[in-house]
SERO-4910 file (N, C-alpha, C, O; in steps of 0.05 Angstrom, whole numbers):
BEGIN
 pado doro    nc1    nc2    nc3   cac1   cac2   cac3    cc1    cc2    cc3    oc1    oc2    oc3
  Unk    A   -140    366   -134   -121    348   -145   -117    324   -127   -117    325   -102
  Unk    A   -115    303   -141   -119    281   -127    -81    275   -113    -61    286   -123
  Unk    A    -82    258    -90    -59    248    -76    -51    227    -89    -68    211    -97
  Unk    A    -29    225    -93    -26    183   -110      1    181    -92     17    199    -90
  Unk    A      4    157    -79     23    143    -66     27    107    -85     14     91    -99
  Unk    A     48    111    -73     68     84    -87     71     72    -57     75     86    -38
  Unk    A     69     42    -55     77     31    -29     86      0    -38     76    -16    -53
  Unk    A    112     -1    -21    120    -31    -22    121    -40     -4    132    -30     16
  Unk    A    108    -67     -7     97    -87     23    117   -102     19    126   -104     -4
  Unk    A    130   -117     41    143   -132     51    128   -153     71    128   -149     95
  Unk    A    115   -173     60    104   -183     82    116   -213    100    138   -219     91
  Unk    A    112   -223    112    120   -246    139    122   -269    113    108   -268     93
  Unk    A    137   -284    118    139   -307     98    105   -327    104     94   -334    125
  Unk    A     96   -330     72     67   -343     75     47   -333     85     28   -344     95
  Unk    A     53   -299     79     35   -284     80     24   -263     52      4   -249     53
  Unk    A     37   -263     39     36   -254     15      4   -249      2     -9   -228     -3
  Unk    A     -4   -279     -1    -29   -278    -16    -52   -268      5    -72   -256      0
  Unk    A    -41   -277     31    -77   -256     50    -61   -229     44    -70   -218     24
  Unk    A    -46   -219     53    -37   -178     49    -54   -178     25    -76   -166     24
  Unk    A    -41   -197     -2    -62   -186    -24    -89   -176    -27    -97   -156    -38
  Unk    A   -102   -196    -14   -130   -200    -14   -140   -179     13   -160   -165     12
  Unk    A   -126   -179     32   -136   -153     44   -131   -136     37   -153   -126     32
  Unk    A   -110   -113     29    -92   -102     20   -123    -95     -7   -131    -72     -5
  Unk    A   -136   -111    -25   -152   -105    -43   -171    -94    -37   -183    -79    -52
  Unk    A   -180   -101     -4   -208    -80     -3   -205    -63      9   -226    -57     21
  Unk    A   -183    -46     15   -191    -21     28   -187      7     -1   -168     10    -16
  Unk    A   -208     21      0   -224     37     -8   -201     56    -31   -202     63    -55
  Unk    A   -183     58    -12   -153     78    -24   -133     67    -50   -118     80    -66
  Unk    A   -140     33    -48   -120     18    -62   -128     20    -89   -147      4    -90
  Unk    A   -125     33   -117   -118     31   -143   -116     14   -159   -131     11   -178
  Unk    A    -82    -12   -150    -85    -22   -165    -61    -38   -140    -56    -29   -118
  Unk    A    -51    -60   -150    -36    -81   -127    -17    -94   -149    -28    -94   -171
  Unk    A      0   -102   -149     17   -122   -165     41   -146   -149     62   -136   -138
  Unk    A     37   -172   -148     54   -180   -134     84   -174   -144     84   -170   -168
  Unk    A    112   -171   -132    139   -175   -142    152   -186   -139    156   -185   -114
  Unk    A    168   -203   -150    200   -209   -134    218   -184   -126    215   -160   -128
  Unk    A    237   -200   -115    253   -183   -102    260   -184    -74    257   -203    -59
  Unk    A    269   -161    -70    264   -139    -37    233   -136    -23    227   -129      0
  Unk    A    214   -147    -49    192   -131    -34    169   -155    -42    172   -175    -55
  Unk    A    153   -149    -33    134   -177    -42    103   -158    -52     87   -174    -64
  Unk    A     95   -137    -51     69   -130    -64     80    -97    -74    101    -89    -64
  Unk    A     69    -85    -89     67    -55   -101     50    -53   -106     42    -64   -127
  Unk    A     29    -30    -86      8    -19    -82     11     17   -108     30     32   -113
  Unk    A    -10     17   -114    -17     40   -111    -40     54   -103    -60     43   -111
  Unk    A    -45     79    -88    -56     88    -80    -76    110    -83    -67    121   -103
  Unk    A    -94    123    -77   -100    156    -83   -126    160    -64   -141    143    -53
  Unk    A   -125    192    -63   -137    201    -49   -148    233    -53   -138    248    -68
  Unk    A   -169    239    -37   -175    270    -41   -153    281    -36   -149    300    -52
  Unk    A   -133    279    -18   -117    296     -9    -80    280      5    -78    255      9
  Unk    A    -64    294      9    -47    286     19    -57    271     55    -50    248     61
  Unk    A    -70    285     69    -77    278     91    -91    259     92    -84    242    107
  Unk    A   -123    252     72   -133    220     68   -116    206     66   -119    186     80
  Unk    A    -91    205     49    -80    187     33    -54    184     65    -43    162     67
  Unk    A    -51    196     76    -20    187     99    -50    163    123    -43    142    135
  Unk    A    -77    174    122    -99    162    135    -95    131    131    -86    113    144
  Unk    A   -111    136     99   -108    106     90    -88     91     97    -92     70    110
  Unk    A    -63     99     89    -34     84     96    -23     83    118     -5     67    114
  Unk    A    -23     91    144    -18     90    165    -44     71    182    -38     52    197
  Unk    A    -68     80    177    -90     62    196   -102     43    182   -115     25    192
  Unk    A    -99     45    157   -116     16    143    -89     -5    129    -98    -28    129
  Unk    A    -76     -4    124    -53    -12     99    -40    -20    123    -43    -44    126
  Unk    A    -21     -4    147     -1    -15    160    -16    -34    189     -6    -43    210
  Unk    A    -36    -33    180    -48    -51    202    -55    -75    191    -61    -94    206
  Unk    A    -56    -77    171    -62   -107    159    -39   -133    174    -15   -133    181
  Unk    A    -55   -149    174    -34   -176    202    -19   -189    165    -28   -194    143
  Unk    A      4   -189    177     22   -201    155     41   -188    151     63   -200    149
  Unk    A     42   -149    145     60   -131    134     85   -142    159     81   -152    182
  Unk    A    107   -136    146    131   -137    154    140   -111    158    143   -101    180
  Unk    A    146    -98    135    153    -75    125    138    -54    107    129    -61     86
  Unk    A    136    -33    116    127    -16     73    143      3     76    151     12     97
  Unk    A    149     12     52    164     36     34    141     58      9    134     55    -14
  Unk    A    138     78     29    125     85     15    129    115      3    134    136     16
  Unk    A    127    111    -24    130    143    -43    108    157    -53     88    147    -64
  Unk    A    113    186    -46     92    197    -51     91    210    -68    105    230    -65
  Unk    A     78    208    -91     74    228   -119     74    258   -113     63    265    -92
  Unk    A     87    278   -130     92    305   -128     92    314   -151    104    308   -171
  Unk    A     74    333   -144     73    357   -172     94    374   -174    100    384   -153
  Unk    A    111    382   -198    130    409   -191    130    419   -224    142    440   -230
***
């Protein structure tokens, strides 16, 4: 069963559109939508597993130059 995570970027003012555009090529990312608000991008994510998917988002996603912040939720089966 696949992992799916929800993530909201918060990025540095006038950074928005590079997070986007990097933020698009790493391998884990689904689908991207810019927002208003609190938050400035909503990622979604997936993966083979819970453990790829904390990978992706901790070493590829929170390292991108620009993030401010993310908030991220993790989909659950019950």
């Amino acid at each position: 069963m696949m992992a799916v995570g929800f993530i909201l970027i918060t990025t540095e003012p006038g950074y928005e559109i590079k997070v986007r555009e990097e933020v698009s090529n790493i391998k884990c990312v689904k689908g991207q939508w810019i927002v208003f608000g609190n938050h400035d991008l909503f990622v979604k994510v997936e993966a083979e597993d819970e453990s790829e998917l904390t990978k992706c988002i901790v070493q590829e996603i929170r390292s991108v130059k620009g993030i401010y912040e993310t908030r991220t939720l993790i989909g659950a089966e019950i």
